[in-house]
Predicted model as a PDB file, atoms N, CA, C, CB and O in Angstrom, pLDDT in the B-factor column:
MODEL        1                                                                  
ATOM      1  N   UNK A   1       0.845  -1.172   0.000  1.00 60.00           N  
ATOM      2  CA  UNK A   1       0.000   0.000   0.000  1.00 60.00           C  
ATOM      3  C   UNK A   1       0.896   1.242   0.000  1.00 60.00           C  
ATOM      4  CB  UNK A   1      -0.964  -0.006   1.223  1.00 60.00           C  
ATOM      5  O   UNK A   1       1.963   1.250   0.613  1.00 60.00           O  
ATOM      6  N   UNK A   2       0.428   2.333  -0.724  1.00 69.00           N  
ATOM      7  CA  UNK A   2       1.233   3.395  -0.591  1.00 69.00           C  
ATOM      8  C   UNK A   2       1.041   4.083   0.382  1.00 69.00           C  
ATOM      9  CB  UNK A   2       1.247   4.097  -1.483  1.00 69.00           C  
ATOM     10  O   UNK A   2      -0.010   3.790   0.953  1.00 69.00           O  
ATOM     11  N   UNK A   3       1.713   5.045   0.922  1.00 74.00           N  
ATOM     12  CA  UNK A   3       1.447   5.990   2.176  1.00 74.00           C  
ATOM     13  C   UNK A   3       1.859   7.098   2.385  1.00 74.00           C  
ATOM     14  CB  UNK A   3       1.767   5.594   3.174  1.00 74.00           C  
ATOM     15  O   UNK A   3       3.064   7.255   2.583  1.00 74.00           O  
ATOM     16  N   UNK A   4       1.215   7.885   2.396  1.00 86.00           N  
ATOM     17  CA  UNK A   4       1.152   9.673   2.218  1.00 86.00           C  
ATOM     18  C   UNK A   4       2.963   9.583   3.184  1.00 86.00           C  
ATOM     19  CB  UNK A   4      -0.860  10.889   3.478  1.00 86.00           C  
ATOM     20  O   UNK A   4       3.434   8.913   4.103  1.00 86.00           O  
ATOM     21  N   UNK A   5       3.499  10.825   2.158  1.00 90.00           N  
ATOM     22  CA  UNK A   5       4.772  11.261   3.312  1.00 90.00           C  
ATOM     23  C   UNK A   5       4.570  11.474   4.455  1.00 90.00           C  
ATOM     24  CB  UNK A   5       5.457  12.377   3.140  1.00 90.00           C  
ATOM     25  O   UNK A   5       3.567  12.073   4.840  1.00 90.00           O  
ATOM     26  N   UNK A   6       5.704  10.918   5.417  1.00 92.00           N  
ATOM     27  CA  UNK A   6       4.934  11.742   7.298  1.00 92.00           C  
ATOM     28  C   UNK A   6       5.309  13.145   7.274  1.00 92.00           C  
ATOM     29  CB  UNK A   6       5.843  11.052   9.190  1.00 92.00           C  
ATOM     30  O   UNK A   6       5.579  13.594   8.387  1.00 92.00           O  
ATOM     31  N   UNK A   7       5.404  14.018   6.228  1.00 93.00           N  
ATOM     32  CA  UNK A   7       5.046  15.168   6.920  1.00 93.00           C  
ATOM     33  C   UNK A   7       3.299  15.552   6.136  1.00 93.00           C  
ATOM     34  CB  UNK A   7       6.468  16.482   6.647  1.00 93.00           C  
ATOM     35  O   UNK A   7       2.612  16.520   6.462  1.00 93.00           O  
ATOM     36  N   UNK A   8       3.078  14.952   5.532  1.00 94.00           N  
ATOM     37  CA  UNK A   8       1.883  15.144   4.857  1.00 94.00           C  
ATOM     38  C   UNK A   8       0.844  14.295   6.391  1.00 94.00           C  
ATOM     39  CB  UNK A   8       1.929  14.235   2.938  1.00 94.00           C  
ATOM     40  O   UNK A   8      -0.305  14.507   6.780  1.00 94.00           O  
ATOM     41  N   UNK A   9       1.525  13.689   6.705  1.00 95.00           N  
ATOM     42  CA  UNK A   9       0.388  13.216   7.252  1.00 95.00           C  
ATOM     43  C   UNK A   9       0.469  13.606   8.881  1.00 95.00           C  
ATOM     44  CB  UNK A   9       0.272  11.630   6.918  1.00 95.00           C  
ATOM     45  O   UNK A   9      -0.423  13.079   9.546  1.00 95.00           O  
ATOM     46  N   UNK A  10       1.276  14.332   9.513  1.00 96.00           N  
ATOM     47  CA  UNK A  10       2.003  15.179  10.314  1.00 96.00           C  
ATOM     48  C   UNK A  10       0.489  16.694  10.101  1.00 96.00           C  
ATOM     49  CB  UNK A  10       4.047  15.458   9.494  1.00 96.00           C  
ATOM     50  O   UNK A  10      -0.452  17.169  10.736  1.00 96.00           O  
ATOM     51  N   UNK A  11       1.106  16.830   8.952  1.00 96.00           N  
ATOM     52  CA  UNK A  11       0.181  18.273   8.876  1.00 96.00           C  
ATOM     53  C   UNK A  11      -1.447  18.201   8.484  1.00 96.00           C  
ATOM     54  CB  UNK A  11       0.867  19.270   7.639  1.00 96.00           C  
ATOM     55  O   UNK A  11      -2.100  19.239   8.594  1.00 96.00           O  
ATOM     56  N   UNK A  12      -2.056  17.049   8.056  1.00 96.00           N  
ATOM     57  CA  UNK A  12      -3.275  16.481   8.317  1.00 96.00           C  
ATOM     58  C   UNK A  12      -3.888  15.899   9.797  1.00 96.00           C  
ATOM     59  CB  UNK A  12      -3.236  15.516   7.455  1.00 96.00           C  
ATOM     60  O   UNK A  12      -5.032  15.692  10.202  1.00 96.00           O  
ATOM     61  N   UNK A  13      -2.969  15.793  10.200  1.00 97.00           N  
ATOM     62  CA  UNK A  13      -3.204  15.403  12.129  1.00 97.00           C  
ATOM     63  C   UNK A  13      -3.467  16.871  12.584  1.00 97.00           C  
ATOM     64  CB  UNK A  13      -1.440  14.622  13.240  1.00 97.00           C  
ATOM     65  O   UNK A  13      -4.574  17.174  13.031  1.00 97.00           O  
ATOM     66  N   UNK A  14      -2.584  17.675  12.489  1.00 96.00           N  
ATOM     67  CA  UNK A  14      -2.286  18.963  12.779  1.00 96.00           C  
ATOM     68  C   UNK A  14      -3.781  19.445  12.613  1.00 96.00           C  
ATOM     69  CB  UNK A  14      -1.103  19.659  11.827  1.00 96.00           C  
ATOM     70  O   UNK A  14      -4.460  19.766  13.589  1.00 96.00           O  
ATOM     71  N   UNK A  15      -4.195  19.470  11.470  1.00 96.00           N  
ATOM     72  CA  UNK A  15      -5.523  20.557  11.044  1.00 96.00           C  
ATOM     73  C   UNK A  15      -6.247  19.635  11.735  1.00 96.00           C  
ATOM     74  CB  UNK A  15      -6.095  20.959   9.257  1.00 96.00           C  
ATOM     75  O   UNK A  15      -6.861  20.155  12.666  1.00 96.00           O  
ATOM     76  N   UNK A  16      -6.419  18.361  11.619  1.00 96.00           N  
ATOM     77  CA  UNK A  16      -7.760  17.554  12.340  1.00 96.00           C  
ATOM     78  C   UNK A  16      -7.899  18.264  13.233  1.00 96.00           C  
ATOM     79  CB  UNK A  16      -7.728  16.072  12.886  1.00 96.00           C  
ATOM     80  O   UNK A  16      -8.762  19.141  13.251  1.00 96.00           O  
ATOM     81  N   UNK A  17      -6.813  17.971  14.478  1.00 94.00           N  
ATOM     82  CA  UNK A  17      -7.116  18.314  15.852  1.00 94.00           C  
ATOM     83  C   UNK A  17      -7.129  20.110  15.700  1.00 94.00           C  
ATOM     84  CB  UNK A  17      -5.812  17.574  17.030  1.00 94.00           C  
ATOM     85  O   UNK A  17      -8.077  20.749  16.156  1.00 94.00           O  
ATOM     86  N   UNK A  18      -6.360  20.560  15.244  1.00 93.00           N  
ATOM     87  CA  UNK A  18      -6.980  22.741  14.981  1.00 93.00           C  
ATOM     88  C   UNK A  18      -8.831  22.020  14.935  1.00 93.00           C  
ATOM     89  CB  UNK A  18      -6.162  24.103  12.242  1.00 93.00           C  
ATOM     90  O   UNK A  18      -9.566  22.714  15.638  1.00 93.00           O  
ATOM     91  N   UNK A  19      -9.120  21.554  14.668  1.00 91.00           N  
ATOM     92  CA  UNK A  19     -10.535  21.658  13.890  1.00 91.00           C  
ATOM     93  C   UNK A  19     -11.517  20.852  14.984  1.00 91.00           C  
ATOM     94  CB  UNK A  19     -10.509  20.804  12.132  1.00 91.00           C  
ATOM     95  O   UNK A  19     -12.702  21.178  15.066  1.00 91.00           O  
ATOM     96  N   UNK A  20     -11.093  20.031  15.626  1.00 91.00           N  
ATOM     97  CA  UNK A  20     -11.887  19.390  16.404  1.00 91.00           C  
ATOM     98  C   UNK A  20     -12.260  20.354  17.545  1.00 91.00           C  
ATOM     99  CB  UNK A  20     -11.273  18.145  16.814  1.00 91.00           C  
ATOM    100  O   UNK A  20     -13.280  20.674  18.156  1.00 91.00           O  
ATOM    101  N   UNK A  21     -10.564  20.758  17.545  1.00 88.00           N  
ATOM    102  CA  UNK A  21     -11.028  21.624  18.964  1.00 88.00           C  
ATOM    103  C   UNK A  21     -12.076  23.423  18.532  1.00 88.00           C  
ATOM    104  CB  UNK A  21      -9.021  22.127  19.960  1.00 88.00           C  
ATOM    105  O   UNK A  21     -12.592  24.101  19.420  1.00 88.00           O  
ATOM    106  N   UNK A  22     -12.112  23.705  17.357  1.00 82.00           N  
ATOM    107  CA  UNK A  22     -12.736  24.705  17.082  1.00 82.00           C  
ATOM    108  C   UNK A  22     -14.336  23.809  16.528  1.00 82.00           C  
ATOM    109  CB  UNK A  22     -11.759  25.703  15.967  1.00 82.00           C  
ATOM    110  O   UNK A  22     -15.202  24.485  15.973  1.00 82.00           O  
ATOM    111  N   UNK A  23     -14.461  22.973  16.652  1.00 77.00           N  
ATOM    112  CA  UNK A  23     -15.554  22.199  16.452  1.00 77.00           C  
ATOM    113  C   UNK A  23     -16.336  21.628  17.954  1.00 77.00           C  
ATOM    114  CB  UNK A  23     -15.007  21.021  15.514  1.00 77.00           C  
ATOM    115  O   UNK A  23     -17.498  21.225  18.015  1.00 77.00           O  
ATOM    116  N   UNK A  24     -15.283  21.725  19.201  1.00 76.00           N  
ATOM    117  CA  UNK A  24     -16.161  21.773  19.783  1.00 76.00           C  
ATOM    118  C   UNK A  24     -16.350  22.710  20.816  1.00 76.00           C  
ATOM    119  CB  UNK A  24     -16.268  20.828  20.028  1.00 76.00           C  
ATOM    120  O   UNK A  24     -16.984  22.616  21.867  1.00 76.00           O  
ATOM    121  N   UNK A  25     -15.482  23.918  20.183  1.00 79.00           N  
ATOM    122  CA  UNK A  25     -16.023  25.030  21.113  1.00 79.00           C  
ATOM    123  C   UNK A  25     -17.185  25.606  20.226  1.00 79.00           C  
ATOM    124  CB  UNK A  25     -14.815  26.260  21.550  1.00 79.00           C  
ATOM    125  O   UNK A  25     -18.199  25.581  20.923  1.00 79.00           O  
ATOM    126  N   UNK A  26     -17.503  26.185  18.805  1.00 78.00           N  
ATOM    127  CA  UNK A  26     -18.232  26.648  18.319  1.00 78.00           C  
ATOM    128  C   UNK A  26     -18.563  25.902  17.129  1.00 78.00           C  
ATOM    129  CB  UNK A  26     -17.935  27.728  18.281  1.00 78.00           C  
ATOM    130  O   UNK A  26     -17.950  26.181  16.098  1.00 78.00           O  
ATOM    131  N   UNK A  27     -19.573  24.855  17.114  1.00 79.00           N  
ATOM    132  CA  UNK A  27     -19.413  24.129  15.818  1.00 79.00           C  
ATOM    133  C   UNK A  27     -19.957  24.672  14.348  1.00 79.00           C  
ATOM    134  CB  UNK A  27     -20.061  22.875  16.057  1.00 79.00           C  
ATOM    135  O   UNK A  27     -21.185  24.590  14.369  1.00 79.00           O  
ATOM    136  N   UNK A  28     -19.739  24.918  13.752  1.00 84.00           N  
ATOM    137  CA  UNK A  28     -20.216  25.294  12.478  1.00 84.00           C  
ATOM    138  C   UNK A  28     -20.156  24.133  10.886  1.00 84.00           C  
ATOM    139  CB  UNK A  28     -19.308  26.622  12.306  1.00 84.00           C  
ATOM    140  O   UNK A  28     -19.465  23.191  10.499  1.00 84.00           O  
ATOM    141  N   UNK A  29     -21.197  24.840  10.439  1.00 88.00           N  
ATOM    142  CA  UNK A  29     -21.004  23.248   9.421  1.00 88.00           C  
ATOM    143  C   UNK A  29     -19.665  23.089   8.418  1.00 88.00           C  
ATOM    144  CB  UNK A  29     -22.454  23.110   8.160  1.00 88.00           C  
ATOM    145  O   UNK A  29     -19.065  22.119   7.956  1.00 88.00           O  
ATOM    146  N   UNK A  30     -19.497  24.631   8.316  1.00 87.00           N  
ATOM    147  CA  UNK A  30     -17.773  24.423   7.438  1.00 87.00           C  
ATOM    148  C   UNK A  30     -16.877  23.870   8.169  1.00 87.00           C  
ATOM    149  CB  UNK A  30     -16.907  25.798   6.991  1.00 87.00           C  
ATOM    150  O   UNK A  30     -16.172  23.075   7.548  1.00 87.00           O  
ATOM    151  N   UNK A  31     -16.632  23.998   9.297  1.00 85.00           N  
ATOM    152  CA  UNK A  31     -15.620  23.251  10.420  1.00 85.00           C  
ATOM    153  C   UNK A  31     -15.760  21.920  10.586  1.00 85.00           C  
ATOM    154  CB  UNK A  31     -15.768  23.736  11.814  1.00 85.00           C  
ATOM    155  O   UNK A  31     -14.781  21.185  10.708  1.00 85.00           O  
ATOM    156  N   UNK A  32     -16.958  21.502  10.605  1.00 88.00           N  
ATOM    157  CA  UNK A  32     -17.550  19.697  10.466  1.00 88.00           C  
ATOM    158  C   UNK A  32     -17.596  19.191   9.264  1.00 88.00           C  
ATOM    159  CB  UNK A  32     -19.084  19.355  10.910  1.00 88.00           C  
ATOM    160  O   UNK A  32     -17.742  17.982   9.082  1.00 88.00           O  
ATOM    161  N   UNK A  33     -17.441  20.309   8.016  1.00 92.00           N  
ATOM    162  CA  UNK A  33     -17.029  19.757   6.415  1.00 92.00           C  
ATOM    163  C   UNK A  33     -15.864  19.506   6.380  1.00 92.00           C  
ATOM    164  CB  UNK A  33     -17.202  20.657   5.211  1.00 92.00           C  
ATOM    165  O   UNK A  33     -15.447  18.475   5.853  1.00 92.00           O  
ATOM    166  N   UNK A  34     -14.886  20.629   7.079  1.00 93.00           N  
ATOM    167  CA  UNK A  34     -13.098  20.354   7.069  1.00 93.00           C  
ATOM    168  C   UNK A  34     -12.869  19.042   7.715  1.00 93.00           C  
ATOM    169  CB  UNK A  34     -12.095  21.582   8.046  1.00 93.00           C  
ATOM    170  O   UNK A  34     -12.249  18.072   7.279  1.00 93.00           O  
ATOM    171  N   UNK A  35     -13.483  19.201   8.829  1.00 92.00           N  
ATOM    172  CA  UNK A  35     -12.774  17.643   9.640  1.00 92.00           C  
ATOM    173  C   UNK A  35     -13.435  16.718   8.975  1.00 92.00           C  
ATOM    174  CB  UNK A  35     -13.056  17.296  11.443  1.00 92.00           C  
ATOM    175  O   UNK A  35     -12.956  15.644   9.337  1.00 92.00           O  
ATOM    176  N   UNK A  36     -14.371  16.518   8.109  1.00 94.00           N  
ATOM    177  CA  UNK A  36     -14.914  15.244   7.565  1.00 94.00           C  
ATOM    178  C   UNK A  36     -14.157  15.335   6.607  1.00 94.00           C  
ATOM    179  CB  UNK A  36     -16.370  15.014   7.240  1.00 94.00           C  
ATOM    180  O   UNK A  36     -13.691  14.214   6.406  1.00 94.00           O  
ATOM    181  N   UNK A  37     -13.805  15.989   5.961  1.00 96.00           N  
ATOM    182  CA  UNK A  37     -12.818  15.609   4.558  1.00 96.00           C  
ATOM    183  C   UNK A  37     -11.383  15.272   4.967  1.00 96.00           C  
ATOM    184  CB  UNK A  37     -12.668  16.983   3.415  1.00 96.00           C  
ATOM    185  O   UNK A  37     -10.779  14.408   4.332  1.00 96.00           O  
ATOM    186  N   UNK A  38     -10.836  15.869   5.935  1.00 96.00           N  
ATOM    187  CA  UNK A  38      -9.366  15.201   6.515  1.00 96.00           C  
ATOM    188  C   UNK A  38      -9.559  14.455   7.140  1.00 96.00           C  
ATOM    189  CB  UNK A  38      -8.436  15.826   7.221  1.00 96.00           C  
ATOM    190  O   UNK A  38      -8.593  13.725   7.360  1.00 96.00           O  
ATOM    191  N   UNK A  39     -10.987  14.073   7.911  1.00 96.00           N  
ATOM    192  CA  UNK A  39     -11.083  12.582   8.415  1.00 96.00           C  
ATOM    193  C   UNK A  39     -10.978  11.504   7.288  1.00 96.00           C  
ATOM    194  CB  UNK A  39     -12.490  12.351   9.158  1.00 96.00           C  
ATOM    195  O   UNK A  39     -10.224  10.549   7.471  1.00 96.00           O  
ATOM    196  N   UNK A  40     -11.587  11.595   6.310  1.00 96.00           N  
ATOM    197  CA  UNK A  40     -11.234  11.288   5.196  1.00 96.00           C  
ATOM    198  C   UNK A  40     -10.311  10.388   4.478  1.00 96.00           C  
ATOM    199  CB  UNK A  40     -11.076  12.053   4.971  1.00 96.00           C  
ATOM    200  O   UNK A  40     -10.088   9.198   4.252  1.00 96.00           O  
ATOM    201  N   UNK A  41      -9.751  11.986   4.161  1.00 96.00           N  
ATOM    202  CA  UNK A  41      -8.313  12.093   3.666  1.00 96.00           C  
ATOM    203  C   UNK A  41      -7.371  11.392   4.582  1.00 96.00           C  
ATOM    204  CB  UNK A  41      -7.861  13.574   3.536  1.00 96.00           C  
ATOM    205  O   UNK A  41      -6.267  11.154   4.093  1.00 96.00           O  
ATOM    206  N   UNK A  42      -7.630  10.915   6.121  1.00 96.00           N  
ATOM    207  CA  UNK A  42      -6.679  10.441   6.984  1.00 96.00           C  
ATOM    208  C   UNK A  42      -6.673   8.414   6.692  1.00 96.00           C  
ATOM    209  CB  UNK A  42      -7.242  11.104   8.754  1.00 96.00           C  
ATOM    210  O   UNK A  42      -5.873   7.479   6.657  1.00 96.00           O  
ATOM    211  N   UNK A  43      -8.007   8.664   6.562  1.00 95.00           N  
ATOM    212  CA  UNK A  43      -8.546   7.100   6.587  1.00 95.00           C  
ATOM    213  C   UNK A  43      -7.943   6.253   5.487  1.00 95.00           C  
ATOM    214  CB  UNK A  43     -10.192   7.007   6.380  1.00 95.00           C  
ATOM    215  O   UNK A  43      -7.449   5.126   5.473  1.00 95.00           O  
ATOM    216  N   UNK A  44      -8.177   7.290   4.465  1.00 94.00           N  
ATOM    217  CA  UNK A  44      -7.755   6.577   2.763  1.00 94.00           C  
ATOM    218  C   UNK A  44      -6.154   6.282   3.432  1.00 94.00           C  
ATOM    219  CB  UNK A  44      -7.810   8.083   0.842  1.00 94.00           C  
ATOM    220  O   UNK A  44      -5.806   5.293   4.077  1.00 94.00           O  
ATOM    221  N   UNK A  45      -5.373   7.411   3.071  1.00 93.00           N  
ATOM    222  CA  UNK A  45      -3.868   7.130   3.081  1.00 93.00           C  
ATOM    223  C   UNK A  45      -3.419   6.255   4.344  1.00 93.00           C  
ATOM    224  CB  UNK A  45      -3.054   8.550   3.098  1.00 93.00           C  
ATOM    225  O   UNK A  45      -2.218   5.987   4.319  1.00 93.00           O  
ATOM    226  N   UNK A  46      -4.114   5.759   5.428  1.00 94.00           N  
ATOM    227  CA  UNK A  46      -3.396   4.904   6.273  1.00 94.00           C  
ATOM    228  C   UNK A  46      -4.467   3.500   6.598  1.00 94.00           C  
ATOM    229  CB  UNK A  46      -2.938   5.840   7.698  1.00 94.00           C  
ATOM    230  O   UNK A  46      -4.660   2.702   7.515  1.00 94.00           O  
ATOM    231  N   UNK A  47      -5.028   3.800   5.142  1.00 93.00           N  
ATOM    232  CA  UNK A  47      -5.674   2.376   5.129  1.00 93.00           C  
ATOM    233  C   UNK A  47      -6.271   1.752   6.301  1.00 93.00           C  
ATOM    234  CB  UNK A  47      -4.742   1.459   4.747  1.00 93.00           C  
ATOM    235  O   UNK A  47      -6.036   0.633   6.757  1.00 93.00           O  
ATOM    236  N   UNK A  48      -7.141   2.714   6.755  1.00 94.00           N  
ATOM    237  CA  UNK A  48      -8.190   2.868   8.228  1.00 94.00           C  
ATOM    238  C   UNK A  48      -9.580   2.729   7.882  1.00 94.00           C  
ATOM    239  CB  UNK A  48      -8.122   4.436   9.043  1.00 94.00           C  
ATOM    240  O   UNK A  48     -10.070   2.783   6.754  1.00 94.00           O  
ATOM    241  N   UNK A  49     -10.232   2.521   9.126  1.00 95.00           N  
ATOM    242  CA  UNK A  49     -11.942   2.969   8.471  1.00 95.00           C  
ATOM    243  C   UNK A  49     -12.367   3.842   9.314  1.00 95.00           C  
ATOM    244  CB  UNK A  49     -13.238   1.748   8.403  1.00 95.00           C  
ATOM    245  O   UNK A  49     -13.363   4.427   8.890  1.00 95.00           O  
ATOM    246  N   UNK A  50     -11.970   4.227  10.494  1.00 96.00           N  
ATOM    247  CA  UNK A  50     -12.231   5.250  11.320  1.00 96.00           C  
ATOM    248  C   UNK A  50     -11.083   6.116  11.917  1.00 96.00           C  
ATOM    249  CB  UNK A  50     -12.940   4.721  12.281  1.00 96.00           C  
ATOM    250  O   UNK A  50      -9.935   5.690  12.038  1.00 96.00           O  
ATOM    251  N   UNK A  51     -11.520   7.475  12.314  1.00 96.00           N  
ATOM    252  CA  UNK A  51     -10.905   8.423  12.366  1.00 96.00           C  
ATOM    253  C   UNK A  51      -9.391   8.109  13.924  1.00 96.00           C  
ATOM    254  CB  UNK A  51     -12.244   9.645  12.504  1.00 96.00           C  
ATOM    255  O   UNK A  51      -8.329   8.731  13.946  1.00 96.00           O  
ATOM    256  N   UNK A  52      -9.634   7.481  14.536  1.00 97.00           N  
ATOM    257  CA  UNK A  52      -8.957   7.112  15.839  1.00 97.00           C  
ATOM    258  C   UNK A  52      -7.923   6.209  14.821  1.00 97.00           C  
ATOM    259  CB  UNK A  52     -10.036   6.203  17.264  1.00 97.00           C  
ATOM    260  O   UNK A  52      -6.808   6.581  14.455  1.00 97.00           O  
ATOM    261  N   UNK A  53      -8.388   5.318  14.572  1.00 97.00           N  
ATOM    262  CA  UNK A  53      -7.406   4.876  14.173  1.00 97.00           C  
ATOM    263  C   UNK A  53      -6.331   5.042  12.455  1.00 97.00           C  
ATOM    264  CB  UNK A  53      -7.911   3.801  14.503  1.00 97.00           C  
ATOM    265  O   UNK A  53      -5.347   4.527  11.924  1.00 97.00           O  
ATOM    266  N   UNK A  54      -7.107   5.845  12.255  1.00 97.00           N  
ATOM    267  CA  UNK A  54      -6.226   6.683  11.337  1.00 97.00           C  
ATOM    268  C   UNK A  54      -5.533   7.504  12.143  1.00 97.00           C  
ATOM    269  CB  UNK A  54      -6.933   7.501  10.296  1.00 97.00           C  
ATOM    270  O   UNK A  54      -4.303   7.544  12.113  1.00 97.00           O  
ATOM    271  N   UNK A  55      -6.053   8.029  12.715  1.00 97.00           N  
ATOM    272  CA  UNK A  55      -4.763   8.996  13.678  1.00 97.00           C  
ATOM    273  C   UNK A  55      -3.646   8.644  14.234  1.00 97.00           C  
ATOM    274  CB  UNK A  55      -5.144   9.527  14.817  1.00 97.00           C  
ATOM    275  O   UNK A  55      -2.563   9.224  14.159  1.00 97.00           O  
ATOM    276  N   UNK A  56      -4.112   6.973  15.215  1.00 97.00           N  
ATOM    277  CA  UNK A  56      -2.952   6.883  15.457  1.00 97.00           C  
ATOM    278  C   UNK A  56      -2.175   5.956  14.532  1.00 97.00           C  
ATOM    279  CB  UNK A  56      -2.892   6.600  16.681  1.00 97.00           C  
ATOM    280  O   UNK A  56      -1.099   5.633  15.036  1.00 97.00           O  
ATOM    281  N   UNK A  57      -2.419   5.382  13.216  1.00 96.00           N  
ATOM    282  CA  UNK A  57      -1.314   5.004  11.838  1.00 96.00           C  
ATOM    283  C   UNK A  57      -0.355   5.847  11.314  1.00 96.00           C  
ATOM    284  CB  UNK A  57      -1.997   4.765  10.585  1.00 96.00           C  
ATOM    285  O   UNK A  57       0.779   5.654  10.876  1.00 96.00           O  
ATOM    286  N   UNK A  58      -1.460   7.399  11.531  1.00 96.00           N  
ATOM    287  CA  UNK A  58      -0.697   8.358  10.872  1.00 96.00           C  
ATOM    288  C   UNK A  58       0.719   9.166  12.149  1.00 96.00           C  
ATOM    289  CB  UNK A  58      -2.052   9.577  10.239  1.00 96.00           C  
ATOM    290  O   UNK A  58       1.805   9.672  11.866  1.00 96.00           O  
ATOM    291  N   UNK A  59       0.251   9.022  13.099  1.00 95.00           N  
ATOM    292  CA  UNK A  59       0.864   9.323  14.345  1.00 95.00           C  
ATOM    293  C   UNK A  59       2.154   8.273  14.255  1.00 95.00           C  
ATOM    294  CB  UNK A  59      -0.231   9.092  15.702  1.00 95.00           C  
ATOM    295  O   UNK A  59       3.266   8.799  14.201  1.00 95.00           O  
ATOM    296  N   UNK A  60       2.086   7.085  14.240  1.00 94.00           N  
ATOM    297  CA  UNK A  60       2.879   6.114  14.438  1.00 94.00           C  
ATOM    298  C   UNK A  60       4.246   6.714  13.152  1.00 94.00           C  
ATOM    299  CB  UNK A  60       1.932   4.485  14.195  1.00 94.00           C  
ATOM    300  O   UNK A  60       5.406   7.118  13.226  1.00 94.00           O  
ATOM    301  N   UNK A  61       3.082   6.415  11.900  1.00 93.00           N  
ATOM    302  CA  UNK A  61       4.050   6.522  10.947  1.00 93.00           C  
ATOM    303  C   UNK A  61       4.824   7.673  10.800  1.00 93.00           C  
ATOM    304  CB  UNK A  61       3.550   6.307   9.885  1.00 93.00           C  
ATOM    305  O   UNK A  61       5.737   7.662   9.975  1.00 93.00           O  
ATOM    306  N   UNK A  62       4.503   9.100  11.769  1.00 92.00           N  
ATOM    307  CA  UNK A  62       5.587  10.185  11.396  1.00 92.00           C  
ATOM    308  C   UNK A  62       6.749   9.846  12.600  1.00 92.00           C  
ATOM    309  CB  UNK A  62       4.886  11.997  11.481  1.00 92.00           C  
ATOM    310  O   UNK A  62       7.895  10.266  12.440  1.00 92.00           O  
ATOM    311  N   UNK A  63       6.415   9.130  13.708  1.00 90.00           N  
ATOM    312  CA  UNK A  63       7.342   8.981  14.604  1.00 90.00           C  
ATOM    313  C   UNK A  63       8.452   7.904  13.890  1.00 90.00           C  
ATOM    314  CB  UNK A  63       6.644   8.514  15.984  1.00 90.00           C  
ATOM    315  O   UNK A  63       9.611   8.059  14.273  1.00 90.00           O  
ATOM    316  N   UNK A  64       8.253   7.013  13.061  1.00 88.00           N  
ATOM    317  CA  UNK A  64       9.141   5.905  12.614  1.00 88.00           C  
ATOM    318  C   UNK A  64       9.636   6.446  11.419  1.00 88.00           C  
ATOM    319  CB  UNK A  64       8.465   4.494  12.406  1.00 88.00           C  
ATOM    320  O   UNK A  64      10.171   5.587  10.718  1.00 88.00           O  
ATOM    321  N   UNK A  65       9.642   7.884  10.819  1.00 84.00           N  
ATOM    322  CA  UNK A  65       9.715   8.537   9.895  1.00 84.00           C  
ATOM    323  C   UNK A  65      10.845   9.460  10.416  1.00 84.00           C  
ATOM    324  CB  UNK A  65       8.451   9.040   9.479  1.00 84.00           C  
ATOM    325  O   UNK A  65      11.423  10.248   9.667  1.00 84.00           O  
ATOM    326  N   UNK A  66      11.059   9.363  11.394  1.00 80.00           N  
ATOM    327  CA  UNK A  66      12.415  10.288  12.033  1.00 80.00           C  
ATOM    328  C   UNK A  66      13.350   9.653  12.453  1.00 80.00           C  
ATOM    329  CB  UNK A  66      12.216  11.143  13.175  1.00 80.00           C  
ATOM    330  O   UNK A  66      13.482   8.654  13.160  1.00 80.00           O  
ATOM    331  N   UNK A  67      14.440  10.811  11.591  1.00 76.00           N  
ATOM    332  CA  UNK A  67      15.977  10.319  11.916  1.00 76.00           C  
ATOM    333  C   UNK A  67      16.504   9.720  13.272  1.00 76.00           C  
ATOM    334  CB  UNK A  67      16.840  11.479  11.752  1.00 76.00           C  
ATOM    335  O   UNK A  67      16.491  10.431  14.277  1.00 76.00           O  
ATOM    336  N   UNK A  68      16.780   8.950  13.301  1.00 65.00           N  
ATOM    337  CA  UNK A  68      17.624   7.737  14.612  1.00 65.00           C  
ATOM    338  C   UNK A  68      18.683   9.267  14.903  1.00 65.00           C  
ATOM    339  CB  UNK A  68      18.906   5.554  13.697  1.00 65.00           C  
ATOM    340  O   UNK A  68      19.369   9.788  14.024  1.00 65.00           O  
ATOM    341  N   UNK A  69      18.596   9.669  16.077  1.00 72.00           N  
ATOM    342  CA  UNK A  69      19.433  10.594  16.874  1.00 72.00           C  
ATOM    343  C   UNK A  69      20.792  10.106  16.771  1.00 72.00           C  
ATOM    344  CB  UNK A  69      19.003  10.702  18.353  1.00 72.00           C  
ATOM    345  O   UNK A  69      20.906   8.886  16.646  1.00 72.00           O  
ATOM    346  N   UNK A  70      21.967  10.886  16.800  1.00 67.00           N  
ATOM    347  CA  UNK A  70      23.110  10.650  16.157  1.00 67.00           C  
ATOM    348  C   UNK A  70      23.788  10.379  17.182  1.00 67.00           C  
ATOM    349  CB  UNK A  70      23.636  11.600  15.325  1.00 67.00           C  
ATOM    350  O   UNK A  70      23.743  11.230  18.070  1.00 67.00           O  
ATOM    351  N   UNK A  71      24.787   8.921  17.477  1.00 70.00           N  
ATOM    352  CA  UNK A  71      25.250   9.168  18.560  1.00 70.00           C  
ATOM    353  C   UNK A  71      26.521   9.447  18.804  1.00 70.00           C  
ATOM    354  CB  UNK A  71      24.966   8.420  19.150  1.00 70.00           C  
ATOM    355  O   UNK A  71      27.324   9.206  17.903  1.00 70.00           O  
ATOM    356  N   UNK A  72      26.956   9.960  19.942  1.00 74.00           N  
ATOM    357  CA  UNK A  72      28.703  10.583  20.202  1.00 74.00           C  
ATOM    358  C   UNK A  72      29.414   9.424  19.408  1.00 74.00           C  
ATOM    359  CB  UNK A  72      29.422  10.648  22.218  1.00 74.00           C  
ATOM    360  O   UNK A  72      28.951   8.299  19.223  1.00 74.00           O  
ATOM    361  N   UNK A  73      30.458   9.842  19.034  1.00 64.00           N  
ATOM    362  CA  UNK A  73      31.431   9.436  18.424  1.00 64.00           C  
ATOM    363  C   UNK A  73      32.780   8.771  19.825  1.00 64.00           C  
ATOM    364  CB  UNK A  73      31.822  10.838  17.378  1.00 64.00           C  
ATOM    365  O   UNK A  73      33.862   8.305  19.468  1.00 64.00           O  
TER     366      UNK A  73                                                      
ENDMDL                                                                          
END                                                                             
């Protein structure tokens, strides 16, 4: 399966949660259109069917997506 770059999917986590939390202080239907389409958009690329666990595929996969810390010489 292919899989969105982790920073693509880094910055789709990012807006989810901007959006959840402005979704549940003042919900509006454009704010519940955004998070349904990057809920979405999260599900497809980490080959999910719900939003939790697209999050944490996409979560996983930007952490295993970073450079191994360099060690002293």
């Amino acid at each position: 399966m292919l899989m969105a770059h982790p920073a693509v999917l880094k910055d789709l986590v990012e807006q989810y949660e901007a959006l959840r939390s402005v979704h549940a202080e003042a919900s509006t239907p454009e704010a519940r259109r955004r998070m349904d389409d990057i809920a979405s958009t999260l599900c497809v690329t980490t080959g999910t069917r719900d939003i939790e666990a697209a999050l944490a595929a996409a979560r996983s996969r930007v952490v295993e997506a970073r450079p191994a810390p360099l060690l002293p010489s």
